[in-house]
Residue, then its C-alpha position, 0 to 999 in steps of 0.5 A: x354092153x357097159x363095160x364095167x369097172x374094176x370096183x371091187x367088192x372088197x373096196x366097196x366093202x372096206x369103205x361101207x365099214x369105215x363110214x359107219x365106225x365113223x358115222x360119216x355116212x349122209x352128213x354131208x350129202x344132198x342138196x343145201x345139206x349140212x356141209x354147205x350150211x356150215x360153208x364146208x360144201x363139198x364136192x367131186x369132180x371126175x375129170x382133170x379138165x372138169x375140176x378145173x372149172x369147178x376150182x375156178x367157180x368154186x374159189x373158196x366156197x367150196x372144197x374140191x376133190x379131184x378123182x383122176x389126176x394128171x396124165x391119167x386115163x378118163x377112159x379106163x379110170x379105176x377107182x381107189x378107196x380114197x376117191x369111194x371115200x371123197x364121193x361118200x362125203x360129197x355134197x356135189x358130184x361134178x362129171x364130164x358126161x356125154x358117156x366118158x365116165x363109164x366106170x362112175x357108176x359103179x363107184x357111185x354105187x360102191x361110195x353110197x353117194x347121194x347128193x347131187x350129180x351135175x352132168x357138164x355136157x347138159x345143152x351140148x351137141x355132141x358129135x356123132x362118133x364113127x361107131x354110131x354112123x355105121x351102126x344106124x347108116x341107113x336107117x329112116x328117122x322112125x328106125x333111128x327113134x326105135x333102136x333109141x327106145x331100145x337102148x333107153x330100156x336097156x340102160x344103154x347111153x345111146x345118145x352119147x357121142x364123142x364125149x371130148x366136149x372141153x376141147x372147144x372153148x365155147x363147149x367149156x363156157x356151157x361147162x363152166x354156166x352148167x356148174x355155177x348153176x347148181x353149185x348156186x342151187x347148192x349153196x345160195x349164201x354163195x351163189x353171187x361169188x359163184x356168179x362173179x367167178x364164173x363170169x371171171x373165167x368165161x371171160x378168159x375163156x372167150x379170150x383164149x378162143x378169141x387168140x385161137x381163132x386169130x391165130x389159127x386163122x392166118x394158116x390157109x384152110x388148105x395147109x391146117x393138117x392135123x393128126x392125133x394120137x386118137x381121136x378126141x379133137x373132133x370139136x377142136x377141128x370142127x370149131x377153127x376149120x382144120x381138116x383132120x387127118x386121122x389119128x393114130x389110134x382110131x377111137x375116141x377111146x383111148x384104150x384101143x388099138x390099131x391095126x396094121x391096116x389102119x396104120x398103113x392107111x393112115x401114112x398113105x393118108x398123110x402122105x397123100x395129104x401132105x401132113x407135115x406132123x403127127x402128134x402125140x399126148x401127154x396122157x398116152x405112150x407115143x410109140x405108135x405115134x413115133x413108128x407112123x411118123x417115121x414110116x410118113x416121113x414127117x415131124x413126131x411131137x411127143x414128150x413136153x411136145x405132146x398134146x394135152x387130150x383126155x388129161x391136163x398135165x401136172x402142177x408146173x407143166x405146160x398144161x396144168x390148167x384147161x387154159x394152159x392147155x389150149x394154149x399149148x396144144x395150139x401154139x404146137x399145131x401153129x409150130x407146126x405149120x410154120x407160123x409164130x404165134x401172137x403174144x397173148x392178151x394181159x388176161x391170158x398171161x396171168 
């Protein structure tokens, strides 16, 4: 079942009151609408991760209001009247997709938003999460193709799978080109500095993947152990060969809990496997983290240690950008397995 967010009717309704004393409801919204004819166009972006690409495209062609901010959950986010009210001006809707959002419909509903909404998980394979393998194990393809046109009928967003598609930088390029384009179709006067910036950012983007991967690369296969806080690394691991261990929370939900018979089996995991360290993130409480590593007996990174997940980190830390962030959370894995980190290229130390 959608789980359904915390909206609540009398926001909802406070907000409808003061678009309407202001006369601000539809002014700005829809497509090449009145706020990018006058070169005001505006939008929202749900994630920290996805409103930084949206800046970095954007430049000064457009204004950009961030919903959830630095060290916030993206899981079990709720809205406040003031994100209702940015989303009811908007011209442009920016989300992560691929099911992350699950609370953005209601407050899209709540705001009366009605211009246009990019998905940045558009072109992206996702990967399948544990629930989904074992909710479909052993079906035929013909099975699989029915219970998929249930879940359409039924408004459930069955394809989703594990919606942390920002952790592998190639994934953030397709981001970065999926919101171009239709900032581009938005605001044509504007769609060559869109282009120029885009271009700009991938660039760094390949850059930081590129420094990452030769970095990552000089630890043998055997030795690139890694365990998180919950599991929202998968397209990380998967893109530079790093055998995931487990995490502490098992879920890409953040929000869940483990039991004591997971966490037992994830110290065996780690002991059996020689794990070296287990991590926590910025955006959760490292307690679990802490009392898992203890029982292992291995290194705990937590505090300005700790990954950057499901969030960016504020102005001022190690994570305040995407790019800022990738480059923490591997020089931390690097810490960890004993190797020194390369300096960084002249475009990534800008």
């Amino acid at each position: 079942m959608k789980r359904r967010s915390r909206v609540t009717v009398a926001i909802a309704t406070a907000i409808g009151a003061t678009l309407m004393l202001s006369g601000c409801i539809g002014d700005d919204n829809g497509l090449g609408g009145v706020g990018a004819q006058l070169g005001t166009l505006k939008v929202v972006a749900t994630t920290t991760q996805v409103a930084d690409f949206t800046r970095e495209v954007a430049g000064d062609g457009a204004s950009v209001t961030q919903l959830i901010q630095p060290n916030q959950s993206a899981h079990s986010y709720d809205p406040s009247a003031a994100d209702l009210m940015a989303l009811s001006k908007a011209d442009i809707l920016v989300q992560n997709g691929a099911g992350l959002e699950e609370w953005l419909d209601d407050a899209v509903e709540a705001s009366g938003f009605s211009g246009v909404t990019v998905d940045s998980s558009t072109g992206i394979e996702l990967d399948e999460t544990d629930a989904d393998h074992d909710e479909h194990a052993g079906e035929t393809e013909a099975e699989h193709a029915e219970h998929t046109d249930e879940a359409d009928d039924h408004g459930h967003d069955h394809a989703a799978g594990n919606p942390h598609i920002w952790t592998d930088p190639k994934n953030a390029e397709q981001m970065v080109e999926t919101i171009m384009t239709a900032l581009s179709t938005s605001y044509p006067a504007k769609a060559a500095d869109f282009r120029a910036n885009a271009d700009a950012y991938i660039a760094k983007l390949t850059a930081l993947d590129d420094w990452s991967r030769t970095n990552i690369d000089t630890v043998p296969e055997a030795e690139r152990l890694f365990v998180s806080n919950h599991d929202a690394f998968s397209y990380f691991v998967d893109a530079y060969d790093i055998e995931y261990v487990g995490s502490v929370i098992p879920s890409f939900d953040d929000s869940a809990e483990p039991s004591a018979a997971e966490i037992d089996e994830l110290v065996a995991d780690i002991k059996a496997t020689g794990t070296k360290a287990v991590f926590s993130e910025t955006s959760l409480s490292p307690k679990t983290a802490n009392t898992i590593a203890r029982e292992a007996g291995v290194e705990v990174y937590s505090g300005d240690d700790a990954l950057y997940g499901d969030s960016l980190g504020p102005a001022g830390s190690d994570g305040a950008t995407y790019i800022a962030a990738q480059l923490h959370n591997v020089r931390m894995l690097l810490r960890s397995w004993g190797v020194e980190p390369t300096a960084l290229p002249a475009s990534l130390q800008e």
